[in-house]
KERO-704767 format. One record per residue (C-alpha): x, y, z; residue in one letter. Coordinates in steps of 0.2 Angstrom, whole numbers, plus 2048, in hexadecimal, padded with zeros to 3 digits. Layout:
KERO-704767
XYZa/...
This chain:
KERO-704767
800800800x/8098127FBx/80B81E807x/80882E805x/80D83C813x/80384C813x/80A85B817x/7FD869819x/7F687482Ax/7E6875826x/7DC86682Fx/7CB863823x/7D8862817x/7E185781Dx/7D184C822x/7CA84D810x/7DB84680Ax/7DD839816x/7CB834810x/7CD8357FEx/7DF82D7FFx/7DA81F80Cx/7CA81C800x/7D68177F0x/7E080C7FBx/7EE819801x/7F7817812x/7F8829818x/802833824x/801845828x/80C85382Fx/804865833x/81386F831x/821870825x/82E86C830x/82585B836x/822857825x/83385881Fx/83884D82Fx/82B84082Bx/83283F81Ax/84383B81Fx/83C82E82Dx/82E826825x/834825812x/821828808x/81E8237F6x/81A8347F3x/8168467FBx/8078507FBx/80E862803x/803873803x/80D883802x/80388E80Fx/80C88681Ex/80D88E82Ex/82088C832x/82A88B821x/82488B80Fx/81E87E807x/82B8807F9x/839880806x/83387080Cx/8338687FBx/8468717FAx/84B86680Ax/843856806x/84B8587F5x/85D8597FBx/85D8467FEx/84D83E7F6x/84583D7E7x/8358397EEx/82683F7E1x/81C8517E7x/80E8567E6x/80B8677EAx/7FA86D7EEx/7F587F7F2x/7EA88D7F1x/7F78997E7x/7F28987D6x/7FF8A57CEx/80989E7C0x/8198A47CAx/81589B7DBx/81288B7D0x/82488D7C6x/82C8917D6x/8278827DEx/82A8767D1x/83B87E7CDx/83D8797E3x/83A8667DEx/8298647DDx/8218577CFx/80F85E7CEx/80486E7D5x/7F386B7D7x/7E887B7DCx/7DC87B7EAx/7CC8797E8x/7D286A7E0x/7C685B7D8x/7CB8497E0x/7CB83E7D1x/7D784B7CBx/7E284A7D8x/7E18397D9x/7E58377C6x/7F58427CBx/7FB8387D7x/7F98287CEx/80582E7C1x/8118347CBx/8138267D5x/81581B7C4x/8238237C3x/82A81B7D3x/83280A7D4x/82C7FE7E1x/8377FE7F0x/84280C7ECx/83E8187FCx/84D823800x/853824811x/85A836818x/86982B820x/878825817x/88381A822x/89381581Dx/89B80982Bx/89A81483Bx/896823833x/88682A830x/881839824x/86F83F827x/86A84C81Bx/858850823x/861856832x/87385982Bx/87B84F838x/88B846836x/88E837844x/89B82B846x/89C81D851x/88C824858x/89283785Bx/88E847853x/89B84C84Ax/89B860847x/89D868836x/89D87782Fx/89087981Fx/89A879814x/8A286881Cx/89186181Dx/88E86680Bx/89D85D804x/89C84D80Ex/88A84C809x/88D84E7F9x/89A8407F9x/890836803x/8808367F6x/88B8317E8x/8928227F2x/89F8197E7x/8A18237D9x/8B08307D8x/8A88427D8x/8B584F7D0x/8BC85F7D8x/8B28677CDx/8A38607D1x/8A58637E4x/8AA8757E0x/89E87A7D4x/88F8717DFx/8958787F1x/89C8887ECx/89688C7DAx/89B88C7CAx/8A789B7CCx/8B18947D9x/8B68837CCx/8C98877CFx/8C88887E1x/8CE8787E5x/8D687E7F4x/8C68807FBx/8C286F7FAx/8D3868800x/8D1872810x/8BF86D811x/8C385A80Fx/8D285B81Bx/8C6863828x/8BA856827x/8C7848826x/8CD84E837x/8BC84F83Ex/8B783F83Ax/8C683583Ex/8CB83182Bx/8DC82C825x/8E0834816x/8EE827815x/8E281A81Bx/8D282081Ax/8C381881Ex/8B7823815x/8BE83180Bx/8C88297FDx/8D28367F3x/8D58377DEx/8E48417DDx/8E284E7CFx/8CF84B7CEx/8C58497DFx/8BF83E7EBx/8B482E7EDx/8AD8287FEx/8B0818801x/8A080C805x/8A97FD80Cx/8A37F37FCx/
């Protein structure tokens, strides 16, 4: 049975949803603020996201921005704001689909359907990548190892994050650089060097040795899954 999370404040809403959702054989879970909502995403790993944008904490497009830095999860946002320019900003945040309130439930329905046809079978996303002792959650952009927060700067984070979703695979200076700091700063690679050697010291790797952070000399780095 998918499960869908819906994100919206408003409670008939809400109740409506869970109604027509539960009615066409939907497992539903539901989060009244923003900031729950993005927890619950990263905890409970849905087939798909229902989020309005009228939330009372943060927007809803920032939530679709947060979910978006690790998953891939299908979004549907649905909202009052009708404007042509709301609609483009908030699939430009990651959204897959904008549905305007009043809405039609077969509609919405219909909607959903195709964007979850677009999802394979079993391929919910997890906020945490671990790698041996060491685990990178990107909902709550923490870094622990052997059980302990390890703390990083943003920039850090960023970098090891960025590593960490591309598991395996070398990722060039330039990628980093271009990604972390922007395209402008592609021959700053001092930057990077000084950022990997901080977070090497941080979390107890062995640039000689190292148990995570593998380096590419001349092009850039892989982490290392333990494969």
């Amino acid at each position: 049975m998918p499960r869908i999370l819906v994100i919206d404040d408003e409670a008939p809403i809400r109740r409506f949803l869970r109604i027509a959702l539960e009615g066409s054989d939907y497992e539903v879970e539901e989060a009244e603020r923003g900031r729950l909502g993005v927890e619950m995403a990263a905890t409970s790993a849905p087939d798909a996201v229902i989020v309005d944008l009228g939330l009372p904490d943060i927007d809803g497009k920032d939530v679709v921005k947060k979910i978006r830095e690790w998953s891939e999860v299908p979004v549907l946002v649905l909202s009052v704001r009708d404007g042509e320019t709301e609609k483009i900003a908030a699939l430009d945040a990651g959204a897959n689909d904008y549905v305007t309130k009043p809405f039609a439930t077969g509609e919405l329905l219909a909607r959903l359907r195709a964007l979850l046809r677009t999802r394979k079978p079993g391929n919910a996303e997890s906020a945490q990548l671990k790698f041996g002792t060491m685990v990178i959650d990107l909902a709550k952009h923490t870094i622990t190892v052997d059980g302990s927060t390890v703390k990083l700067t943003k920039k850090e984070f960023e970098v090891l994050a960025f590593l960490g979703k591309h598991a395996g695979r070398l990722v060039t200076h330039g990628q980093l650089l271009s990604t972390i700091w922007g395209p402008a700063h592609l021959e700053d690679t001092h930057y990077l060097r000084i950022a990997i050697g901080h977070i090497r010291e941080k979390i107890g790797d062995d640039a000689l040795n190292p148990k995570y952070i593998v380096t590419e000399p001349g092009i850039g780095y892989r982490l290392f899954t333990g494969d």
